[in-house]
N, C-alpha and C positions, 0 to 999 in steps of 0.2 A: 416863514413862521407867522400865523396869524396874531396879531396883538391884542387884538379887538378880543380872542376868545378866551383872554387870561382875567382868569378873576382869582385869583390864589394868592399873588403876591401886595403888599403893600404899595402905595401910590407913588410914594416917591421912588420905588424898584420899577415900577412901568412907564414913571417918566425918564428913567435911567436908560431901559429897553428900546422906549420910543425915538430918546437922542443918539442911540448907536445906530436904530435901525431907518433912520430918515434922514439927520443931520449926518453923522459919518457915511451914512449907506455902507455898511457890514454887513454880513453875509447873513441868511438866515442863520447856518448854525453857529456862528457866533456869536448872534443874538439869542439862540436858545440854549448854548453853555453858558451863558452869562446869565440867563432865567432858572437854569437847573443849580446852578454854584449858588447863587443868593437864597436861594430856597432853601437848600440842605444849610447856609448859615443858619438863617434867623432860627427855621426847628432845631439847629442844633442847640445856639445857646439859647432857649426857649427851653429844652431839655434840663439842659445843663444847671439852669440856675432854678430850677424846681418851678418853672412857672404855669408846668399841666401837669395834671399827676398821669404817673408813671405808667397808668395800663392805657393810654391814648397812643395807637399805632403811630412811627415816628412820622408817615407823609399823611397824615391825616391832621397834625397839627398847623391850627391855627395860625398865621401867619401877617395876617393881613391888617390888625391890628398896631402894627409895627409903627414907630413914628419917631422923629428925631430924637429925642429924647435918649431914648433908646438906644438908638446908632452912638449919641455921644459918650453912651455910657460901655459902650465896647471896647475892652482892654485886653493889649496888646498880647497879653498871654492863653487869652482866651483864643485869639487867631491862629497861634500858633498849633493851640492843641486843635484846631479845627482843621488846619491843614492835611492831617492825616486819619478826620474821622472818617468811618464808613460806616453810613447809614443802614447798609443791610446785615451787619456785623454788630453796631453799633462800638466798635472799639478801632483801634488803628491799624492799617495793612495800607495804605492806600499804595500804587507805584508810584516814582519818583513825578514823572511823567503827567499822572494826574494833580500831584499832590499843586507840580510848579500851573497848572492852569488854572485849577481852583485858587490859589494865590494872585496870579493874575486877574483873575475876574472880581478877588475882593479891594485889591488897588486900582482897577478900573473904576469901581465904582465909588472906594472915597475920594478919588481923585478928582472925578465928577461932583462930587458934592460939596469938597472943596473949592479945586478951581474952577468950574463954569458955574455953580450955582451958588457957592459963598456961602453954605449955611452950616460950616462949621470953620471952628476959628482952631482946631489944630488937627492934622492927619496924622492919627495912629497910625496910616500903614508907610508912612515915610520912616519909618523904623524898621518896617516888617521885611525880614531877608528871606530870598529869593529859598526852594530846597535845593538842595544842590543836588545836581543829575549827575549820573556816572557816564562817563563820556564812551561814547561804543559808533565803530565804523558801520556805516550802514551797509545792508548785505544788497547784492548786484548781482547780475548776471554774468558771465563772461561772454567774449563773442561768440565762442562756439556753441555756448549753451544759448544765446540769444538766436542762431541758425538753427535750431534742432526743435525751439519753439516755434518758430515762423514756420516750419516745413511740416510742423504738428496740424496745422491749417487744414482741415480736410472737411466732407459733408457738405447739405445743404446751405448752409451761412458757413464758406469759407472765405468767399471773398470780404465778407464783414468782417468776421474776424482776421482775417489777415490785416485789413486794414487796419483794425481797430490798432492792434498789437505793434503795427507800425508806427502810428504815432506815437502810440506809450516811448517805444525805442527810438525813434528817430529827434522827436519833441520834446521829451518830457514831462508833458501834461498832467496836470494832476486828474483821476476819475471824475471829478465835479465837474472837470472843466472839458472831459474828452463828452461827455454823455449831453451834456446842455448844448453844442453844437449844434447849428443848424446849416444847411446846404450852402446858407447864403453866406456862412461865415467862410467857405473854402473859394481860399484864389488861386491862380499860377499857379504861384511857388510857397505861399504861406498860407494860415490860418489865422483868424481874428479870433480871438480868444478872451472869454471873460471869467477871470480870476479873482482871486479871492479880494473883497471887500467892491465890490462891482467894478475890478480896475480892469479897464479892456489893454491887450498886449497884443501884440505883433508874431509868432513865431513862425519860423520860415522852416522848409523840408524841403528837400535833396529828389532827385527822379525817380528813384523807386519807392519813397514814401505817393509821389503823384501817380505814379499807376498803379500804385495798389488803393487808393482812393479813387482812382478810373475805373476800373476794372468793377468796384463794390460801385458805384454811383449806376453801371450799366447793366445792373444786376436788380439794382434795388427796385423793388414792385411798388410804386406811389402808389396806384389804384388801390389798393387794399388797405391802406397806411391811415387811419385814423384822423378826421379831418382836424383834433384838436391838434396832432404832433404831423402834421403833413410835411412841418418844413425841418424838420427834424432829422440830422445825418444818419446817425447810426438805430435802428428801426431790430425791435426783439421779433419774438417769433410768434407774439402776439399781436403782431403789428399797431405797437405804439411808441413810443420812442425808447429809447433801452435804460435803463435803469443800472444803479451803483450796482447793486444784487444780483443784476443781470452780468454784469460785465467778471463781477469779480468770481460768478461759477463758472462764467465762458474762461476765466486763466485757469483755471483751478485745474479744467478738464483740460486745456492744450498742456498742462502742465506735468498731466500723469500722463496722457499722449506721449509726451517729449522726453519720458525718466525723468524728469525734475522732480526735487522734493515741491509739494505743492503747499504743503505746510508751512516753507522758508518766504514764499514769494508772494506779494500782494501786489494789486497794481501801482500803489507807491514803491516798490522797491524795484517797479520796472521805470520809475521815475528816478530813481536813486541812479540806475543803469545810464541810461539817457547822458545823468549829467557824468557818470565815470565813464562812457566812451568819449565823452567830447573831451573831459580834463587831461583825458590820456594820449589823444590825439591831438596835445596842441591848444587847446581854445582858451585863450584870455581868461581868469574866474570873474572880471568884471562883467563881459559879452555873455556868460555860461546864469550870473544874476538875474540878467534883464531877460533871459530865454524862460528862464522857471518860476519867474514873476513873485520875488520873492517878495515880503511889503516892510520888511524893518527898515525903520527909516534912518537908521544911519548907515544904512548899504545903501539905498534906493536915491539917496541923493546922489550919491558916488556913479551910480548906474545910467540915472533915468539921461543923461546926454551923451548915451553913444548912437551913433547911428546906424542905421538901416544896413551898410556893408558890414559892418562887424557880426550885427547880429543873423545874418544872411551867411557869414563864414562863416558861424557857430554851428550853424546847423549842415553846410557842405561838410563840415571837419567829421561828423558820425558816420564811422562805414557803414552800419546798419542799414542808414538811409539815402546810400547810394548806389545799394544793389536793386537788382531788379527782381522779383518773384521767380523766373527760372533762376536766376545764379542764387538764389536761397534753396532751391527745391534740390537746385544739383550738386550742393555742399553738404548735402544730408546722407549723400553716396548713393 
C-alpha cells in the first residue's frame, strides 16, 4: 500500500498507518483495512451528527479535517451502532465476520493513541466488546476428494498447477504467501515462507510435494518470464508472476474438472484441508501452529520454541504430501 498517495484521511490516521506499516511491519492489507475502517468512522459519525448536509455522497465526505478534539468526543454508543453500519446501505447488515474487524481496527487505533502516543487520558474502547461470531467448522476437503482434484491436473500448465495445489495440500499456505514465492525460497525439503505481518517461517514438505515442484521448475520457460518477476515460482500464462485472481480461477476450474462444488472451496479452505489431514493424522496442534504461521500472540509464544523435527514431522504426517504424481493419477481409476 502506497502511503505517500493518501490524502483523504486525517493526520493523526496516517501517522497511525505510518506506525503499523514501518514500526510493526503489517502487511499491506492490514494497513489498508485499517485505512478503509477509519474512513467509513469518521464519515459515518460526520453523518451522524449532522455535520454535512445530507445530499453529500457518503465517500465524498470530508474527512480530513478531523482532530483530537473530536476523537475525544466519541462515545461509546456511537461505536457501537458503527459496528454494523453499511455505507452502501447506509443502515445495518454488516456479517459477523466484518462487523469483529472493523471493531478491531477501531481499538487498534485508540489503543495507539492512548498507549504509544499519550494523547488521550481515557480509552473508550476499553469498554467496547468484541461482536460475537457464531462459531462454524470450517469446510475441507476429504482425502479422496483431495485425489480427484490433483488428477484434475491436465493441459498446458499442468505441472504448475499440480504443484501449486500441492502445496495448498501438503503445506498449508495461505494464497499471499503461495503466489509471493520466489525460486530462491524452495529447499530440499522445505519452503521459506513470508507470512503475514512480514514474519518469515519454515515449512517443510514430504516427496511428492518435491517432485511435483521438480517436475514444474523443469517445465518452467525463464526465457519468456518478465524480467520484473524472473525470480518468481509460480509464473501465469502471461508470463509474469501469478497472481491471487489467477490462482483462485486455476481452483475454480480443477474444481468442476474434479465434480467438486466449486462454489464450497477457496484456496483457504484447501488451507483449512492441510491443517485437518495433518490433525487427523496425528500432528501435535502445537507443531500444526507454527506450520500455518499463525501470529496471535498468545499461541505464538507457546509455539515459536519448537523445533525443526517436530515441524518437519508435521508435514511427513500429511498423506497428500507423500504421494507421488502417478499414485495420485492411479487413484483416480
Amino acid at each position: 500500500m502506497n502511503l505517500d498517495a493518501i490524502n483523504d484521511v486525517p493526520d493523526i490516521v496516517m501517522e497511525f498507518l505510518e506506525y503499523h506499516s514501518t514500526v510493526r511491519g503489517h502487511s499491506d492489507l492490514t494497513v489498508s483495512g485499517y485505512y478503509h475502517d477509519l474512513k467509513i468512522l469518521f464519515r459515518y459519525l460526520k453523518r451522524r451528527r449532522h455535520l454535512v448536509p445530507r445530499d453529500v455522497p457518503f465517500n465524498e465526505i470530508d474527512i480530513t479535517d478531523i482532530g483530537l478534539d473530536f476523537i475525544k468526543s466519541i462515545r461509546i454508543e456511537e461505536l457501537y451502532r458503527y459496528q454494523s453500519f453499511s455505507p452502501e446501505l447506509e443502515t445495518r447488515g454488516l456479517s459477523a465476520a466484518s462487523r469483529c474487524r472493523r471493531t478491531s481496527s477501531v481499538k487498534s487505533f485508540f489503543n495507539y493513541l492512548t498507549l504509544k502516543r499519550h494523547l488521550l487520558d481515557y480509552n473508550v474502547c476499553q469498554e467496547l466488546d468484541m461482536p460475537k461470531r457464531q462459531a462454524s467448522l470450517p469446510r475441507y476437503l476429504e482425502e479422496s476428494e483431495c485425489e480427484r482434484l490433483l488428477a484434475a491436473c491436465d493441459g498446458p500448465y499442468a505441472y504448475r498447477d499440480y504443484a501449486i495445489l500441492m502445496l495448498f495440500l501438503s503445506c498449508g499456505l495461505r494464497v499471499s504467501e503461495l503466489v509471493s514465492l520466489n525460486t530462491t525460497d524452495v529447499y530440499e525439503d522445505h519452503v521459506r515462507v513470508l507470512g503475514k505481518g512480514n514474519k518469515e517461517r519454515i515449512v517443510f514438505f514430504a516427496e511428492g510435494c518435491r517432485e511435483a515442484i521438480d517436475d514444474y521448475l523443469d517445465v518452467r520457460n525463464a526465457e519468456k518470464v518478465k524480467e520484473s518477476d524472473k525470480n518468481a515460482l509460480f509464473i501465469s500464462r502471461k508470463n509474469c508472476r501469478i497472481t491471487t485472481r489467477g490462482v483462485q480461477n486455476m481452483l475454480e476450474s480443477k474444481l468442476l474438472a474434479a465434480g467438486l462444488d466449486a462454489s464450497r472451496y477457496s484456496p483457504h479452505k484447501l488451507r483449512h484441508t492441510a491443517a485437518t489431514l495433518m490433525l487427523k493424522n496425528g500432528v501435535d496442534t502445537r507443531a500444526l501452529q507454527e506450520v500455518l504461521g499463525h501470529s496471535n500472540l498468545n499461541t505464538t509464544q507457546i509455539y515459536t520454541h519448537l523445533d525443526n523435527a517436530a515441524l518437519h514431522e508435521a508435514a511427513m504426517a500429511n498423506p497428500i504430501g507423500r504421494k507421488t504424481r502417478a499414485e495420485h493419477d492411479n487413484s483416480d481409476g
